[in-house]
C-alpha positions as CSV (number, residue, x, y, z in Angstrom):
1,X,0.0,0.0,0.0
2,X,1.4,3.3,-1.1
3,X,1.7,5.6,1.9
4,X,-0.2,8.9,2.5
5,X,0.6,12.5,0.7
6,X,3.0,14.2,3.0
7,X,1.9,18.3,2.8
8,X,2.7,21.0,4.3
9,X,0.4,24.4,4.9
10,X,1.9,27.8,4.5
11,X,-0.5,30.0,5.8
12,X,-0.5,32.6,8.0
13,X,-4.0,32.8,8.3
14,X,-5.2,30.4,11.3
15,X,-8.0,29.9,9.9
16,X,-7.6,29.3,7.0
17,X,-4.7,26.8,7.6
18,X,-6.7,25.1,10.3
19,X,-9.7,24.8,7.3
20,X,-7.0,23.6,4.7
21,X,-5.4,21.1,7.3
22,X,-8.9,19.6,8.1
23,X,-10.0,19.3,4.7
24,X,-6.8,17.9,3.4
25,X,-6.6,15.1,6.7
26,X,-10.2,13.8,5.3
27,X,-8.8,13.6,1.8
28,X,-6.4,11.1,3.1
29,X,-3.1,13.5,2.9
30,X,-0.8,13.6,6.2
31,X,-0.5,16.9,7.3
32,X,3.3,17.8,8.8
33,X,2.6,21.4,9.5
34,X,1.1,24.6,9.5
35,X,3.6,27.1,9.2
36,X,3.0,30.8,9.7
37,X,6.3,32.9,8.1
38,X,8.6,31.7,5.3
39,X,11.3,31.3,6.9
40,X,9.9,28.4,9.0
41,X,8.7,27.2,5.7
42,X,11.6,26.6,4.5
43,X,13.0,25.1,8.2
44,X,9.8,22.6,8.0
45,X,10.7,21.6,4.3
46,X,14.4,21.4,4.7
47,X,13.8,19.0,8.1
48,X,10.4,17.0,6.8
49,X,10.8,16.7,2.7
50,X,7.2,16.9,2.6
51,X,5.6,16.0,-0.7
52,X,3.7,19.2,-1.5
53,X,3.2,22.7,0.0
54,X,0.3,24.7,-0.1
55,X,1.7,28.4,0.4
56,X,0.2,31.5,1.1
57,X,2.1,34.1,-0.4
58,X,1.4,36.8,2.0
59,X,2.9,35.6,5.1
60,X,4.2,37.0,8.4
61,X,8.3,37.7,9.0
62,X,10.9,38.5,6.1
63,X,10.0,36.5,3.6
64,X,6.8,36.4,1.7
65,X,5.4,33.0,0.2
66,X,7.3,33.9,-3.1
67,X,10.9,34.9,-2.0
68,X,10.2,31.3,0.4
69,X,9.3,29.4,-2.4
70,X,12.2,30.8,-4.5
71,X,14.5,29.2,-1.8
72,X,13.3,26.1,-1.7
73,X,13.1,25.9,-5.1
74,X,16.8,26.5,-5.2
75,X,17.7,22.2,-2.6
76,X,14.2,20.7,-3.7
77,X,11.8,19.9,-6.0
78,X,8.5,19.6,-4.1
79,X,5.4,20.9,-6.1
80,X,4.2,24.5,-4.5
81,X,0.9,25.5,-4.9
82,X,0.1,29.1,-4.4
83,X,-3.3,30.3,-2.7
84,X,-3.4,34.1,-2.7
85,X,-5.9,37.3,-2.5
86,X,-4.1,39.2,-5.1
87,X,-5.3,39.8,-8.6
88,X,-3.0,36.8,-10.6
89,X,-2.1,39.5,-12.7
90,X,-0.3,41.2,-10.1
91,X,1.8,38.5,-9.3
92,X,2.5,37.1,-12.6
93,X,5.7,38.4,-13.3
94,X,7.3,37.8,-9.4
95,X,6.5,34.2,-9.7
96,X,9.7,34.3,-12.8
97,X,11.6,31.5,-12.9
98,X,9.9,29.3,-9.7
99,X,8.7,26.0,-10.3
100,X,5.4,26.0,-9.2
101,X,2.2,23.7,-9.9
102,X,-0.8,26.0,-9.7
103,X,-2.1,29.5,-8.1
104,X,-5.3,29.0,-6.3
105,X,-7.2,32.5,-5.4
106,X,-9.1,33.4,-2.2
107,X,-11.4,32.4,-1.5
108,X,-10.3,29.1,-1.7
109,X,-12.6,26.6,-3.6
110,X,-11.8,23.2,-2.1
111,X,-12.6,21.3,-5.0
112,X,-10.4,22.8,-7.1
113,X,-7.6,22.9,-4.3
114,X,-7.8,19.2,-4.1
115,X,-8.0,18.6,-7.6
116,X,-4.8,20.2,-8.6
117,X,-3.0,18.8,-5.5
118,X,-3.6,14.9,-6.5
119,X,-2.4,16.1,-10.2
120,X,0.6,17.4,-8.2
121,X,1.8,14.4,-5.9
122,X,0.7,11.7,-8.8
């Protein structure tokens, strides 16, 4: 039996994480963290390899979800999936050469959250 999805939540939106965690645990993915700030982001990834990240790209501390990504991008290739309240247009041209799977806007629509996320960890 293959083992579950290991994810980890970059949010720093209780919340929200807490509603993304809870969701994901019921669609069978293992849940490693909720992590507030980039910087512990990138801690969490570098320490736990998880298999996907769901990152917020407004986040508390020095690094937004971006500049984070960017960083991890640079040891790793875990699929990053981007939820955000900006305009995508807006954000288009920081999001230059990170790897990346998807951005998903807020509010987030579950469905489509999940859906991209199995295409990501296949």
């Amino acid at each position: 039996m293959e083992g579950k999805k290991r994810l980890l939540i970059v949010e720093d939106e209780p919340i929200i994480g807490l509603s993304i965690r809870k969701r994901m645990l019921r669609e069978g993915y293992e849940v490693i963290g909720i992590e507030y700030t980039g910087e512990k982001a990138i801690e969490t990834t570098n320490l736990q390899m998880p298999d996907l990240i769901i990152m917020d790209i407004r986040l508390m501390g020095e690094l937004d979800g971006i500049e984070a990504a960017r960083l991890i991008n640079l040891n790793h290739e875990i699929p990053i999936i981007f939820i955000t309240g900006f305009p995508e247009d807006e954000i288009k041209n920081r999001l230059h050469g990170i790897t990346y799977e998807s951005i998903v806007n807020k509010p987030i629509q579950f469905e489509e959250l999940l859906k991209i996320s199995n295409l990501a960890v296949v």
